[in-house]
KOLLUMTI-697897 format. One line per 10 residues: number of its first residue (from 1); their letters; for each residue y, z, x of C-alpha. Coordinates in steps of 0.1 Angstrom, whole numbers. Example, Ala and Ser with C-alpha at 12.3 -4.5 7.8 and 13.67 -1.06 7.14 Angstrom:
<recs>
1> AS> -45,78,123 | -11,71,137
</recs>
This chain:
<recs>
1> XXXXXXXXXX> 149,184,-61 | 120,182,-84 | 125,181,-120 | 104,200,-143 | 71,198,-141 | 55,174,-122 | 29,150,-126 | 3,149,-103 | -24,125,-103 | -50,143,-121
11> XXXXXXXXXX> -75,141,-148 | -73,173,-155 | -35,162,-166 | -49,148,-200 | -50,111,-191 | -83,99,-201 | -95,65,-193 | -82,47,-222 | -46,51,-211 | -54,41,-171
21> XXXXXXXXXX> -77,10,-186 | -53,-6,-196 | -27,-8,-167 | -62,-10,-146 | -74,-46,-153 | -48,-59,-131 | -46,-30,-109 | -29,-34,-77 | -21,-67,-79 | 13,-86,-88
31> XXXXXXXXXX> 7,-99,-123 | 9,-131,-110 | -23,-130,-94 | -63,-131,-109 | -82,-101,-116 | -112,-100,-105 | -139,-89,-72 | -150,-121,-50 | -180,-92,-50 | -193,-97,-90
41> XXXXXXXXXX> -183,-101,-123 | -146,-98,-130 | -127,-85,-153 | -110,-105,-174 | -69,-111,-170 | -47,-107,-193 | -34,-144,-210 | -1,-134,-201 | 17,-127,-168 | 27,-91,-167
51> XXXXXXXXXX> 6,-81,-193 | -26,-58,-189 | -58,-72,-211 | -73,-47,-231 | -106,-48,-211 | -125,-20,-191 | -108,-8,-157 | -127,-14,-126 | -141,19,-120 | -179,30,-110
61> XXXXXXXXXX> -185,53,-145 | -158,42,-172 | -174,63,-195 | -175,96,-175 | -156,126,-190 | -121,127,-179 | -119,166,-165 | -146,156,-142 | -130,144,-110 | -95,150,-94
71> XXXXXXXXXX> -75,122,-95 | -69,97,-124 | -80,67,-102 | -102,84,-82 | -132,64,-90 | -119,29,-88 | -142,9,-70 | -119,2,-36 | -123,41,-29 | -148,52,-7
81> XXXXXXXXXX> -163,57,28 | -162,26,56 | -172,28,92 | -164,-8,105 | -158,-5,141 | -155,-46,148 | -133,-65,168 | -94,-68,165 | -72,-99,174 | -57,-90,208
91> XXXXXXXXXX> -33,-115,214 | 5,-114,213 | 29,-130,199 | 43,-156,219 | 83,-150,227 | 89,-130,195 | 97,-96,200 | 84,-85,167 | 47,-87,148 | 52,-81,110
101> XXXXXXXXXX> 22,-68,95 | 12,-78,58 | -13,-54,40 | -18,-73,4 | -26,-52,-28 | -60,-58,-42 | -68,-96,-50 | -42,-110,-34 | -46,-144,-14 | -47,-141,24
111> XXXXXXXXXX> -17,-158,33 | 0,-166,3 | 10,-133,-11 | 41,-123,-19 | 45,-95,7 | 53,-134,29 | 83,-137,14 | 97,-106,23 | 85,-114,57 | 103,-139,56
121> XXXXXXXXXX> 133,-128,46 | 133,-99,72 | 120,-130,101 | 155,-148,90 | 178,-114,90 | 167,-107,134 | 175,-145,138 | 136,-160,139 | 122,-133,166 | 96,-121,139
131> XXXXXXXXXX> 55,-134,146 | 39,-129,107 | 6,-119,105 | -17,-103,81 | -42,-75,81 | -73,-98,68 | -93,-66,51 | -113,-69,21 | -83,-63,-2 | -109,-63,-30
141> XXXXXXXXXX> -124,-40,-58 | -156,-37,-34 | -162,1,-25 | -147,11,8 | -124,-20,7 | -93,10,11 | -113,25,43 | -120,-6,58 | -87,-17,56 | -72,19,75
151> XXXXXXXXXX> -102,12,105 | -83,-22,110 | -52,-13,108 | -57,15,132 | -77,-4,157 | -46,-38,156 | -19,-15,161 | -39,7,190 | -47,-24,204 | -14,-43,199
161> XXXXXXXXXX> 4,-10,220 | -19,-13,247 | -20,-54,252 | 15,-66,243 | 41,-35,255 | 77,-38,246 | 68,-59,209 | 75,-39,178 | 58,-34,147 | 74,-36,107
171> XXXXXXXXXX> 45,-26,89 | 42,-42,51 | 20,-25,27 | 20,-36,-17 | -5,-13,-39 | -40,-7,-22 | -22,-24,8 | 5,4,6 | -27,28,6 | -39,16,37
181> XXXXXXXXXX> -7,14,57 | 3,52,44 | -36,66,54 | -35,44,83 | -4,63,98 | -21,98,86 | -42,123,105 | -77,112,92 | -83,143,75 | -50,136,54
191> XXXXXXXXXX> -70,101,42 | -81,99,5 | -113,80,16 | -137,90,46 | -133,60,77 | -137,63,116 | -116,90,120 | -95,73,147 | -61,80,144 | -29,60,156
201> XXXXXXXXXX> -17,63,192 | 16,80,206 | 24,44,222 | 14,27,190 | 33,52,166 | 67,45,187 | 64,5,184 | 64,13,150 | 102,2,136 | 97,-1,101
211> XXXXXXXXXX> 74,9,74 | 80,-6,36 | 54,2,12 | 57,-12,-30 | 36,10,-57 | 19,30,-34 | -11,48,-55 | -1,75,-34 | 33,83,-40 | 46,114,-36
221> XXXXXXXXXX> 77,114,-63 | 96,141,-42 | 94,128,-6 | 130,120,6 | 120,85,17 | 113,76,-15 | 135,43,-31 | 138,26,-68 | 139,37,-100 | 106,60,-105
231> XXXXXXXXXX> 105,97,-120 | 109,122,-91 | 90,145,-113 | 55,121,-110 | 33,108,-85 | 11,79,-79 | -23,74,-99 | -46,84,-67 | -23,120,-66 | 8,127,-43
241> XXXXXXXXXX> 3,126,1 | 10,157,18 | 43,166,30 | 38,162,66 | 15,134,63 | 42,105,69 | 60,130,93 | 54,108,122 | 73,78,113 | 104,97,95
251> XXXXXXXXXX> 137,78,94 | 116,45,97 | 98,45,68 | 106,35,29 | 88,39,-1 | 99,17,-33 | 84,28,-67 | 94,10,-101 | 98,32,-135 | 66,29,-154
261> XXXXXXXXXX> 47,14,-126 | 13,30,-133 | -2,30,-94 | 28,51,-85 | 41,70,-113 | 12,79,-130 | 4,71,-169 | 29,40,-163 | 19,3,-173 | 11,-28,-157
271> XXXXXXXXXX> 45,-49,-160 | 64,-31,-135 | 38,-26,-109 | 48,-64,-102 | 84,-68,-99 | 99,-57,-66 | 102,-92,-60 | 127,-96,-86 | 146,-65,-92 | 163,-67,-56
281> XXXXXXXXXX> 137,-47,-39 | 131,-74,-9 | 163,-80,-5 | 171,-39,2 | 139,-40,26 | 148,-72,40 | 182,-53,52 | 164,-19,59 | 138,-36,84 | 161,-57,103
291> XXXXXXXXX> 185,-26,107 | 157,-10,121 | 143,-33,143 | 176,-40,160 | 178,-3,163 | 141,0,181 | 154,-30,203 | 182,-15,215 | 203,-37,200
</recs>
């Protein structure tokens, strides 16, 4: 049930770029973790952990009028189109019966990102049968980095159906990384940036047993799969997804959203966008993945 009137991720809504600047330094990232593009300059992070500096947000016009486009991070510099059509890893894990997939929010190490830890965790709940790997996309400010990222994923998991039959899939996705994994399981036209077009297939949709996304930009407050504290009443900064658009993996998939996380309740801040680590988060999705996969097992 929605309550009152709902916040939608919109300019139009009144939130001009000196409230979204400052949760946007750090934007998609743990707190832990540097701001900045591998690409150019960087903006500066905040002294603190948890804190956002008071520096302009990564965005390609900061000082545009805020009426003028739809969605109150709508310009940041990840959005945009990406054709990559390259080559995929098409091996399989050896005697596991599971491949986790880790999508990282923006700036985020490859393989030392806290989405591991959680990987971990569920690897340790289905007795060590888990292979851990990670999506290795941009995962940067750099425009396109969101698009590129859904071509990937599309391609591995297409791919993964067709080479290694009978392994399942938990899919993890944090901030621009929950983005990708959400578009990626989309119709393309459902996408918030332009790509290949290529959607998931039938065969690779039904290895999917688990989907956990954290501070999803798109978050749609209302959608019964929904999980944490957040406002049912608001959305995520890049505006809510479409009903229908998760359809395809119902009963498998879980969305957690923090109060006053600004990438999925919008006009939030930049201290609770990093704390599903320690607020008992993991430890739900740990339990909610490994009930799943035993599930999809046949277990």
């Amino acid at each position: 049930m929605r309550h009152g009137q709902r916040r939608r991720g919109h300019r139009r809504a009144r939130i001009g770029y000196a409230a979204v600047a400052a949760a946007l330094v750090c934007a998609l990232t743990f707190p832990a973790a540097g701001c900045g593009s591998s690409d150019g300059p960087s903006p500066q992070p905040s002294e603190t952990p948890g804190t956002s500096a008071a520096a302009p947000s990564p965005t390609t016009d900061a000082g545009k009028d805020s009426g003028d486009d739809e969605h109150a991070g709508g310009d940041m510099l990840f959005n945009g189109p990406d054709h990559w059509d390259g080559a995929v890893d098409t091996s399989c894990p050896a005697d596991k019966d599971v491949r986790i997939i880790i999508v990282r929010g923006t700036l985020e190490p490859v393989g030392n990102n806290s989405l591991h830890e959680l990987a971990r965790m569920i690897d340790e709940a289905i007795g060590g049968r888990a292979a851990i790997d990670e999506l290795d996309y941009p995962a940067s400010w750099r425009n396109g980095s969101g698009a590129r990222g859904v071509n990937m994923l599309v391609k591995t998991l297409n791919t993964q159906a067709r080479t290694c039959p009978g392994v399942k899939t938990v899919l993890l996705g944090y901030s621009q990384g929950a983005m990708v994994v959400g578009d990626a399981l989309s119709d393309p036209q459902a996408r918030f940036n332009k790509d290949d077009g290529q959607r998931l297939s039938e065969h690779a949709l039904a290895d999917i047993a688990a989907v956990e996304l954290f501070g999803d930009p798109r978050f749609d407050g209302s959608a019964d799969y929904g999980a944490g504290s957040y406002d049912r009443a608001t959305d995520g900064i890049l505006g809510a997804r479409g009903k229908d658009d998760l359809r395809a993996v119902q009963g498998r998939i879980v969305s957690y959203c923090n109060a006053d996380d600004f990438a999925c309740q919008l006009g939030g801040h930049g201290d609770a966008h990093g704390l599903y680590r320690s607020n008992g988060s993991f430890d739900e999705g740990a339990q909610y993945a490994a009930a799943r996969i035993r599930t999809a097992l046949g277990e």
